[in-house]
N, C-alpha and C positions, 0 to 999 in steps of 0.2 A: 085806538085806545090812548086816553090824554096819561101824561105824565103821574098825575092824582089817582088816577084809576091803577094802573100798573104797580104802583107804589102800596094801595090796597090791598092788590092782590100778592104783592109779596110778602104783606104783613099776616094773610092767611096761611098762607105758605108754611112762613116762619111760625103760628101759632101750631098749627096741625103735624102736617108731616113733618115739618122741618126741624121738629124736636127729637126725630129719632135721626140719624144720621143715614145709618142703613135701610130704613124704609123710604127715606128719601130718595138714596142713591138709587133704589128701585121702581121707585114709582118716576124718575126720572127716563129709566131707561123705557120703561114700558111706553110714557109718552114717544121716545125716539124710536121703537119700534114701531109704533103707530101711523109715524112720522116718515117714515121708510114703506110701510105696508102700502099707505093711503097713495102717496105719490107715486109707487112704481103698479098702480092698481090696471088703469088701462094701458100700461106694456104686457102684464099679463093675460091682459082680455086679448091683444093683438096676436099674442104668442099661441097663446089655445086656438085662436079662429084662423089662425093663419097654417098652425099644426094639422089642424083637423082637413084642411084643403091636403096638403102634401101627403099627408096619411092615407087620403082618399086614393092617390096615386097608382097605389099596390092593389084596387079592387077595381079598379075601371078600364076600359079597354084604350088603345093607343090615344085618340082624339081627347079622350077624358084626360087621359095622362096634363095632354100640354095645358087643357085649361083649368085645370087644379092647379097645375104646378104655376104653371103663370099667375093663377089669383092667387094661391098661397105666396108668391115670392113678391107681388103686389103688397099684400097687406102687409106683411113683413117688414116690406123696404120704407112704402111709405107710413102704414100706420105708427110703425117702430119709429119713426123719426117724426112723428106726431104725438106721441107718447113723451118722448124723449127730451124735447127741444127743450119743455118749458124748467126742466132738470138740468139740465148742461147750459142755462142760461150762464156768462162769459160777466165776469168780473173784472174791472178796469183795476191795472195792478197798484200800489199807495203811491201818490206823488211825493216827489222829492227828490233831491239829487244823490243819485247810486254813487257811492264811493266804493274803489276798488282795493285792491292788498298794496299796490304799489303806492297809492297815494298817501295811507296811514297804518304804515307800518307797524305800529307800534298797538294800534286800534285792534290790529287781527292778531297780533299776536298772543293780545288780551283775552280776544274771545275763542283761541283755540285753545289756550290751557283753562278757561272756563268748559267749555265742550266738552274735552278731555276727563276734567275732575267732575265734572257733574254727570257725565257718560247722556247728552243731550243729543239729540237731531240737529243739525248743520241749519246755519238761514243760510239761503239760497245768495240772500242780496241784502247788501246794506245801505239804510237811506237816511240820510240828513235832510231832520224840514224842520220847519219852525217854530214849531208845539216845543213848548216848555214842561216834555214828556218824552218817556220809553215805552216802548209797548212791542210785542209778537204782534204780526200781521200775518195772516194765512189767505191764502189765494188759489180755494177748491179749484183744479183743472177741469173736474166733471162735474159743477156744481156742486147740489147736496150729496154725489156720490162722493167726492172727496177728492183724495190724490192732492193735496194742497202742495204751493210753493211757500215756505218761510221769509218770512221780510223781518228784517229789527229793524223799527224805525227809532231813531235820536234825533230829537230837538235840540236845535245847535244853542240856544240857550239853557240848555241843560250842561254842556259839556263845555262852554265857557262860566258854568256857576258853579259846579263841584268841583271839586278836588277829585284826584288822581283815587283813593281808595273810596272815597264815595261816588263816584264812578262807576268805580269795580260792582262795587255792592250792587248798585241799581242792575247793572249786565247779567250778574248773577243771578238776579231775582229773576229776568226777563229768561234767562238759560234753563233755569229748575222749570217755568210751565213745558219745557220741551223735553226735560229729561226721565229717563228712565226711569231715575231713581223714584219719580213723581207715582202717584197709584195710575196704574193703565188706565181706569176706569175715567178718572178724575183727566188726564192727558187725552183721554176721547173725546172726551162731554167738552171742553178748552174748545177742541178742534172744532169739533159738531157745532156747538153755541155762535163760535164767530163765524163757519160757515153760512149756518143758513139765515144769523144774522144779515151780512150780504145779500142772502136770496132775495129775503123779506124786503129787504129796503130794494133793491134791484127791483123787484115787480110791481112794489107800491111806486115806482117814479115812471116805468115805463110799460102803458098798458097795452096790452097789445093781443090780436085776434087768436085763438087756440090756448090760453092760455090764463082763460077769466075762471075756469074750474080751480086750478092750480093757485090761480091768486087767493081764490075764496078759503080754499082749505086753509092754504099760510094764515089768512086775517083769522082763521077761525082759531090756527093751532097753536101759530108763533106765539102769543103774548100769555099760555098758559103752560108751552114748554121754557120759556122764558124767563118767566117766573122763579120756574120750580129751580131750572138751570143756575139762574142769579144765585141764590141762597149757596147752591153748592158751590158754583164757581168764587165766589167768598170766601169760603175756607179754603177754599185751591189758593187762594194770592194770601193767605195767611199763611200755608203752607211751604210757598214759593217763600216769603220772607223768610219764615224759621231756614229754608234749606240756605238762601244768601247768610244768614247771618252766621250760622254752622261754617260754613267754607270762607268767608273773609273777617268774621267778626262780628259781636254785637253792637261796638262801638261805633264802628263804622256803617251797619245796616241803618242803625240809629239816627245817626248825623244825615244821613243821605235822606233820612224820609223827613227828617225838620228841614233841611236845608230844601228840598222841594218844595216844601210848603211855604219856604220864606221866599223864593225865586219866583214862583207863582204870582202870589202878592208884589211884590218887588214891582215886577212889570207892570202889572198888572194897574199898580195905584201912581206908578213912577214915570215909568218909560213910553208907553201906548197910549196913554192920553197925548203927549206931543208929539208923539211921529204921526195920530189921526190930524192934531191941529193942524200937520206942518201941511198934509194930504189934503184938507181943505181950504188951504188957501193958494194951493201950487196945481198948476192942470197934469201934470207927472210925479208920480211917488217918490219918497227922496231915496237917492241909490245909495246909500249911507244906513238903510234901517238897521240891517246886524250888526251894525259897528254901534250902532247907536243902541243897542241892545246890550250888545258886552262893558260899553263902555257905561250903562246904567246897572248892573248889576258889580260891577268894580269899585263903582261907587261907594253903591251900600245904601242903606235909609238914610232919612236926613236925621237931624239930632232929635227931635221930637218923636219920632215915631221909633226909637231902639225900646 
């Protein structure tokens, strides 16, 4: 589905269901039951035929015993992990460099009294990369079954262009998609969405034998659970705003979403045009880029462009 088409069908979305809030939220879930039914379809096929051998067990005489029980524990073992695999497909975890408690101290100290007042889920691991961006990263252990690991990823050109309280804000935002206080509902769909995002894109890159049934339903299902998902997850980051700016301020939630938007640009029109110039005339990257990063956002715009 091209990028025009998807955008279509959010704009359906948004005319139809998506005016009611609550028939949304339902006809969302109904897609994710579906979405759950459809995938776990032939573990259940394997489980009945595999049952029905072991069941046999109890009516057949000794020799019957072992070759029931042996086909039943066959289908079981292998079909069950023929069922199974293209669900517990293994997600590569976000690149970046993990930074620890000991190295920014002051970083974790932030997001435990965040955690704390927002009464949130813990991220697992914290990583600096170089998106001029924050974001929750989850990382299903069992696939679409779930069991996710939390990641906050920070763009280190974010945390050299804000300020100490618009900082905070941005942290806060990324803490409320995790926190309790958030609707459970809305906190699932978060988790569900970016899971089987992953799934989808995982299968569309790597095609492989057992597992062309499973690709077919995602192409069929993804881009209409997706859809509906988008609209609500929407007002979920609208929400996540209102809960930052409640707990650190309007002023500050404020500043931090213009100053994003000015940082973006910044680079964007500033800085990354000459670190590609400098990368095309040099047969090695210059080892100066982040420095050349902060030191183009310290800067500021040139007179012309304020």
């Amino acid at each position: 589905m091209t990028r025009e088409e998807f955008d279509k069908l959010v704009r359906q979305v948004e005319e139809g269901v998506g005016r009611d809030p609550v028939a949304l939220q339902r006809h969302v879930l109904k897609l994710a039951l579906i979405g759950y039914a459809s995938l776990l379809f032939w573990l259940l096929i394997v489980l009945l035929v595999s049952g029905a051998f072991l069941a046999a067990m109890f009516w057949v005489d000794l020799e019957g015993k072992i070759v029931c029980g042996f086909a039943g524990g066959l289908i079981l073992i292998g079909g069950g992990w023929a069922a199974l695999s293209p669900l517990l497909i293994k997600l590569p975890p976000p690149q970046g460099r993990v930074v620890t408690r000991a190295e920014v101290p002051e970083l974790f100290a932030v997001l435990d009294d965040l955690q704390q007042r927002l009464h949130s889920a813990p991220f697992h691991e914290v990583i600096i990369d170089e998106d001029c961006n924050a974001s929750v990263g989850q990382r299903p252990r069992l696939g679409v079954l779930g069991w996710s690991r939390n990641y906050l990823m920070l763009g280190l050109p974010l945390l050299d262009g804000l300020s100490r309280d618009e900082m905070r804000a941005v942290l806060a935002h990324e803490f409320a998609h995790l926190s309790r206080d958030h609707s459970r509902f809305s906190h699932w769909l978060y988790r569900l969405r970016r899971s089987w995002e992953g799934i989808f894109n995982q299968l569309s890159r790597t095609p492989a034998q057992g597992k062309s049934a499973t690709r077919s339903f995602m192409k069929w299902f993804w881009p209409k659970f997706n859809a509906h998902a988008f609209v609500l997850s929407r007002a979920n980051e609208y929400e996540a705003d209102e809960q930052a700016a409640r707990l650190v301020g309007k002023q500050e939630m404020a500043s931090a979403l213009v100053r994003l938007r000015f940082i973006g640009r910044q680079l964007a029109d500033n800085t990354w045009p000459d670190v590609w110039q400098i990368a095309n005339e040099q047969p090695a990257p210059p080892p100066d880029v982040f420095v050349r990063l902060r030191d183009g956002l310290r800067v500021g715009p040139a007179e012309n462009e304020r």
